[in-house]
C-alpha positions in Angstrom: 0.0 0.0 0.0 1.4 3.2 -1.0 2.3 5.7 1.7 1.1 9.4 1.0 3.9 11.6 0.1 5.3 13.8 3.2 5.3 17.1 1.2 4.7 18.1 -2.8 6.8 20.8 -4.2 4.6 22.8 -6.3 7.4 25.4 -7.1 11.3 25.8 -5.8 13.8 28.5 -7.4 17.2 29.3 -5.8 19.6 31.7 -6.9 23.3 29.9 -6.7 24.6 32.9 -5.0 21.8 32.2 -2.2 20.6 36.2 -2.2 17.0 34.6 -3.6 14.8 31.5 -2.9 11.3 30.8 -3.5 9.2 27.7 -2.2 5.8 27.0 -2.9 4.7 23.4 -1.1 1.9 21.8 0.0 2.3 19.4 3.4 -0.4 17.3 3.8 1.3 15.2 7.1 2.5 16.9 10.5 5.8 18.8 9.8 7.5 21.1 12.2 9.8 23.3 11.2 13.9 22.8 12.7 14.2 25.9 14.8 17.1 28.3 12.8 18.0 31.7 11.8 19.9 33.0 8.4 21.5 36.4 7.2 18.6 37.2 5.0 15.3 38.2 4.7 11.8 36.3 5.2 8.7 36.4 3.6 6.2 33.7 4.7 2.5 33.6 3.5 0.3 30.6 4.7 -2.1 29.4 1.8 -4.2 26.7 3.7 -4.0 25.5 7.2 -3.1 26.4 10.6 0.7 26.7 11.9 2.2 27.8 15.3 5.3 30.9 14.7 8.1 31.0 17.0 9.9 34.3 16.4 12.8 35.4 18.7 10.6 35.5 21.9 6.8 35.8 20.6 4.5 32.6 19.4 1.7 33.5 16.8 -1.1 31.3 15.7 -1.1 31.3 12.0 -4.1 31.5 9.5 -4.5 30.8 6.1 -3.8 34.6 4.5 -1.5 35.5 6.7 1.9 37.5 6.1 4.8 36.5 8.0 7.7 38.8 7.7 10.9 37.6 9.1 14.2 39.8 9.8 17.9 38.8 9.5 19.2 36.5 12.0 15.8 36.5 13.9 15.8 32.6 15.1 12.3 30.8 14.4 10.6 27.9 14.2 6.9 26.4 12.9 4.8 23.8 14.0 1.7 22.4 13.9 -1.8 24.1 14.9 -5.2 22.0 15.2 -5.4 20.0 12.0 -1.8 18.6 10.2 -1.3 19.8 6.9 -1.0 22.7 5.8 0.3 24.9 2.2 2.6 27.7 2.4 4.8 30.2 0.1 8.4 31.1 1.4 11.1 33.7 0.2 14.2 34.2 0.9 16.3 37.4 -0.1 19.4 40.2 0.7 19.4 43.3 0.4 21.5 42.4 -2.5 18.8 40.8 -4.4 16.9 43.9 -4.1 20.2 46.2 -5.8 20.5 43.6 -8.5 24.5 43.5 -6.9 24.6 47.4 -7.9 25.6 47.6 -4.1 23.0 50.1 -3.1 19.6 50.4 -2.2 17.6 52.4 -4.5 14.4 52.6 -2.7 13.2 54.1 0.2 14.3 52.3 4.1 10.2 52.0 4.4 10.8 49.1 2.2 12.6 46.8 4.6 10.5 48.9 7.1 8.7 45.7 7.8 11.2 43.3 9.0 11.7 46.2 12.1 7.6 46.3 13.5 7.0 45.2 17.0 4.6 42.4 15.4 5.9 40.1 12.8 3.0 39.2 11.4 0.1 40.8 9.6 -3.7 39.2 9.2 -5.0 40.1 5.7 -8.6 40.9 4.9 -9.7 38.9 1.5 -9.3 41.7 -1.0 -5.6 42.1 0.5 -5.2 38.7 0.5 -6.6 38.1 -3.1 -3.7 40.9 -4.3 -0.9 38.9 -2.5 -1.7 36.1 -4.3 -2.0 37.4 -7.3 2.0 39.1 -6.8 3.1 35.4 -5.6 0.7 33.8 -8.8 3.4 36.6 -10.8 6.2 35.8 -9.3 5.6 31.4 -9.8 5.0 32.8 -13.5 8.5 34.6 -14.3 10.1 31.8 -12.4 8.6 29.2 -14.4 9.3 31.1 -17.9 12.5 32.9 -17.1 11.4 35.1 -20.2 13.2 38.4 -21.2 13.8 40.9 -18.1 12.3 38.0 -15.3 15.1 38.9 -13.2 14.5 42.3 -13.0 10.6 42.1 -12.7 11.0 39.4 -9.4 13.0 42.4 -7.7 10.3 44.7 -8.9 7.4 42.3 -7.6 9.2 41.8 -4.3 9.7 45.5 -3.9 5.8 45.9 -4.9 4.7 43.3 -2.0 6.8 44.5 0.9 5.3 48.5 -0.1 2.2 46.7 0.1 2.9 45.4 3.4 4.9 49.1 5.0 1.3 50.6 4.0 -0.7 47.9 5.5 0.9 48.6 9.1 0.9 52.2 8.9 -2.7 52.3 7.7 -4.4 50.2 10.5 -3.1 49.3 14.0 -2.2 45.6 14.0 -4.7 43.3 15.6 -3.4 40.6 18.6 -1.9 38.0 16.8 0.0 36.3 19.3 -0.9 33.2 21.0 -3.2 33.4 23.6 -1.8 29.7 25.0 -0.8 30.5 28.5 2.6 27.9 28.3 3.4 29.7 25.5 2.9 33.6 26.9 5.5 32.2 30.1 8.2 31.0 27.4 8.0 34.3 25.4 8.3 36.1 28.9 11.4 33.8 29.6 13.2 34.2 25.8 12.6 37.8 26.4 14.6 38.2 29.8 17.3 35.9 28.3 16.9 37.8 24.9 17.6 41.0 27.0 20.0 39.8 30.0 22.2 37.0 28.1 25.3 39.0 29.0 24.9 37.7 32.5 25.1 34.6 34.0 22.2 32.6 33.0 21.1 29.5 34.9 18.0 27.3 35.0 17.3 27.6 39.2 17.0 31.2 38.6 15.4 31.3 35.8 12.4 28.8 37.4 12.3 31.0 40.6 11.9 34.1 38.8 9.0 33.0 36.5 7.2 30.5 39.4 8.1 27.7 37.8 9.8 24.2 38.2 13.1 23.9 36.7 11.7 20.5 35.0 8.3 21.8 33.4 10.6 24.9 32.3 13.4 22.4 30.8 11.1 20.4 29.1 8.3 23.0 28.2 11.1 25.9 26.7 12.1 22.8 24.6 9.1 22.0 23.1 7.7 25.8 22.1 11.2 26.9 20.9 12.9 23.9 20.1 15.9 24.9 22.1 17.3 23.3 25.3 17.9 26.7 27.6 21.3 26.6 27.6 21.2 25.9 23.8 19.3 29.4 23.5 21.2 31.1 25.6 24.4 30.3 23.6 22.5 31.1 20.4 21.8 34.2 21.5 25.1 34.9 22.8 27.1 33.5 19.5 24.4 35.7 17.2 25.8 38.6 19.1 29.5 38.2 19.0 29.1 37.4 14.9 27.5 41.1 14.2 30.2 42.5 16.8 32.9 40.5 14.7 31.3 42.2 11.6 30.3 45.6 12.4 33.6 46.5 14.9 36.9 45.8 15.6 37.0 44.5 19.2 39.0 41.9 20.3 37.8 38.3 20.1 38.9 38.0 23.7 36.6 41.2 24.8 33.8 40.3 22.2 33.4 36.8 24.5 33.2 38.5 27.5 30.9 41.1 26.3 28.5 38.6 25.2 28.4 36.3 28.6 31.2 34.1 28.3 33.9 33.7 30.9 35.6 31.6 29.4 37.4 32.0 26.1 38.1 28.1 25.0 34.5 27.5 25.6 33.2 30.5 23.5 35.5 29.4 20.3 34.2 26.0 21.3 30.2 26.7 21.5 31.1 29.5 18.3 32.6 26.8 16.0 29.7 24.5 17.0 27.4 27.1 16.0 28.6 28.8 13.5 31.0 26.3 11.9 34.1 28.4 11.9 36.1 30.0 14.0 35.2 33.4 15.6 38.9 34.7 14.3 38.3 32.9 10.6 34.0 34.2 10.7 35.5 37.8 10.9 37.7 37.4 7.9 35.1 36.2 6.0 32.3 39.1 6.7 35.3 41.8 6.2 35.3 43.4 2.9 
């Protein structure tokens, strides 16, 4: 007897130089999501189904027609919500996609305006939602045909959608979207603190006395809404930090650890290199232009 297939790809494009990616797929079984976080821009619209968002410390419920906009090295993570199965279209891009590599950006900052809202998501009424999927319905066309000037019309269309969505949350205050679970309103409390004291020492008796709860619902709970062990976010978040100090100044590797909560230097190249899969010395030769 033939087993049904765990996803169908209705559409997949990926630029070799990884500034672009578009997915289209269809899930019909349970799928969740590996928790991660990347140095580019996300764009996620749910076609059909219900999903559960972790974003950096907030958990949304998910309906179909909803805009999920995702910023550089935000982690996240989706699950299931109610039913299994669900349709869902994904992009991926720099802010080198949107130049066409002509190194800068010639539209306005409201453009990536988006990606910096307190909310990350934005519930669509269906006219809106009938005009994002005709832009996405555009976009699967020039991917599919790859006809004259395709390249230059996906930046254009991409451009188009995030205006779209800069006007949407300046026009009308965003609605509650988060989840209204109570476990998962106590884990977004506790990603929060850590998200905002990581440079201090961080340690699971603490954490369950400060948020009146038991250091083993907290271990296993934080696990199952984030997908992180504690200590695993906590040297996320701690790593994620040293890599844009190791980008954006020139402060000593040994003072960039300590900055960011370690005490120890061996153990932050070790939990770096695990992370990021280089070393914090070779990561800021690579990201120096």
């Amino acid at each position: 007897m033939a087993t049904e297939p765990t996803e169908h790809m209705l559409l997949t494009f990926s630029e070799e130089d990884g500034e672009f990616l578009f997915e289209h797929i269809n899930r019909p079984q349970p799928f969740g999501m590996n928790d991660h976080y990347h140095d580019t821009y996300e764009i996620y619209y749910l076609v059909a189904g219900e999903r559960n968002y972790f974003i950096r410390d907030r958990t949304y419920d998910v309906d179909a027609g909803d805009l999920v906009f995702i910023n550089k090295n935000e982690v996240h993570k989706t699950s299931d919500l109610g039913m299994p199965g669900h349709e869902r279209i994904l992009i991926n891009f720099s802010e080198a996609f949107l130049t066409g590599g002509g190194g800068q950006l010639v539209v306005g900052p409201e453009v990536l305006g988006i990606f910096h809202q307190d909310t990350h998501l934005l519930r669509l009424k269906p006219p809106e939602q009938a005009f994002i999927q005709s832009l996405f319905g555009k976009l699967a066309h020039e991917l599919a045909r790859k006809q004259s000037g395709w390249e230059c019309y996906i930046r254009l269309l991409v451009i188009e959608l995030l205006l779209f969505a800069a006007r949407h949350t300046h026009r009308n205050a965003a609605a509650s979207t988060e989840s209204n679970h109570p476990l998962h309103k106590k884990i977004s409390e506790i990603v929060h603190f850590i998200n905002q004291n990581y440079r201090e020492p961080l340690r699971l008796a603490e954490l369950s006395e400060r948020f009146y709860i038991s250091p083993y619902y907290l271990s296993r709970k934080f696990r199952k809404v984030t997908g992180f062990s504690l200590i695993e976010y906590v040297n996320l978040k701690r790593i994620t930090e040293a890599q844009r100090l190791l980008r954006e100044t020139d402060g000593k590797i040994i003072e960039i650890s300590s900055s960011v909560g370690f005490d120890n230097p061996a153990h932050f190249n070790r939990i770096f290199k695990q992370i990021a899969g280089t070393t914090p010395m070779n990561y800021r030769k690579m990201h120096r232009i």
